[in-house]
N, C-alpha and C positions, 0 to 999 in steps of 0.2 A: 386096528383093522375092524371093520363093520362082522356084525355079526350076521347084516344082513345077505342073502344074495340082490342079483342085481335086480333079476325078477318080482321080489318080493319093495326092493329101493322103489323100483319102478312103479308099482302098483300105488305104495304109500305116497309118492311122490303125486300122484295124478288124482288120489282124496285130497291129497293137499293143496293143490292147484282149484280143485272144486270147491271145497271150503273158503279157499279164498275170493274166488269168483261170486259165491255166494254173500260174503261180508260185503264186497264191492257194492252189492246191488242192496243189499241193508244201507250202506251209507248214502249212497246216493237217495235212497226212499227217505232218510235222516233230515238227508240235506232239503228236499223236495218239501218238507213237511217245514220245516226252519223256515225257510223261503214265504211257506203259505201265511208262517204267523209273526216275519216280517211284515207282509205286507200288510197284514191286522193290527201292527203296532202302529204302522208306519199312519193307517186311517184315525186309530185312537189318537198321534200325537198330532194330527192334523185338526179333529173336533176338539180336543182340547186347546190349539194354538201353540203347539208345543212347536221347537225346530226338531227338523227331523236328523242331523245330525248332533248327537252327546256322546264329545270325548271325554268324558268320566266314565259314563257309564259301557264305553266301548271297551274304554282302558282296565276297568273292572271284571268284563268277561274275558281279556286276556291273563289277564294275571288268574282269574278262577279256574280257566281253567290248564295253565300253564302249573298250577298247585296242583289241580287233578291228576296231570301226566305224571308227577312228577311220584306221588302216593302211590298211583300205578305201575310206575317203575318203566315212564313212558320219557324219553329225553324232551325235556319242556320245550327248548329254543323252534327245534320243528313245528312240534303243537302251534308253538305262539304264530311262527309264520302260517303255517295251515287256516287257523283260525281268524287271522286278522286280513283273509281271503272271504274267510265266509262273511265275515260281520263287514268287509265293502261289501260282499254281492247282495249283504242283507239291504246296507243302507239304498246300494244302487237299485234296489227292487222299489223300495221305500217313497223313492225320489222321483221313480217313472210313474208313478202313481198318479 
């Protein structure tokens, strides 16, 4: 049994909703900012002559950071699908270019 009252659950529960609200809107400013230096990659491999599609180097930032979840004590398989989200919507930023 809680030691807490309900009153008290209540209160902590609604910093906790805030807090998270809060992380939401860090990530998405994360994301917002990934996106800007996609599309700065995406210029570079273009003056370069690069293609803007590299499954090594895709495959690379999955496994890095499916390591990082994993040190963090974060379940990787998630991460990996999370992240092989961001890195299409990087290339697809990339590609409207």
């Amino acid at each position: 049994m809680s030691n807490q009252s309900g009153g008290d659950a209540l209160t902590e529960l609604a910093a906790c909703r805030d807090e998270i609200e809060r992380l939401d809107n860090e990530i998405i400013g994360l994301l917002a900012r990934r996106i800007v230096l996609g599309k700065r990659t995406g210029a570079l491999k273009r003056a370069a002559g690069l293609p803007i599609l590299d499954p090594s180097r895709e495959a690379a930032v999955i496994r890095r950071v499916a390591e990082t979840a994993r040190e963090a004590g974060v379940p990787a398989e998630p991460v990996r699908e999370i992240f092989w989200q961001i890195v299409g919507m990087s290339r697809r930023e990339q590609e409207a270019q």
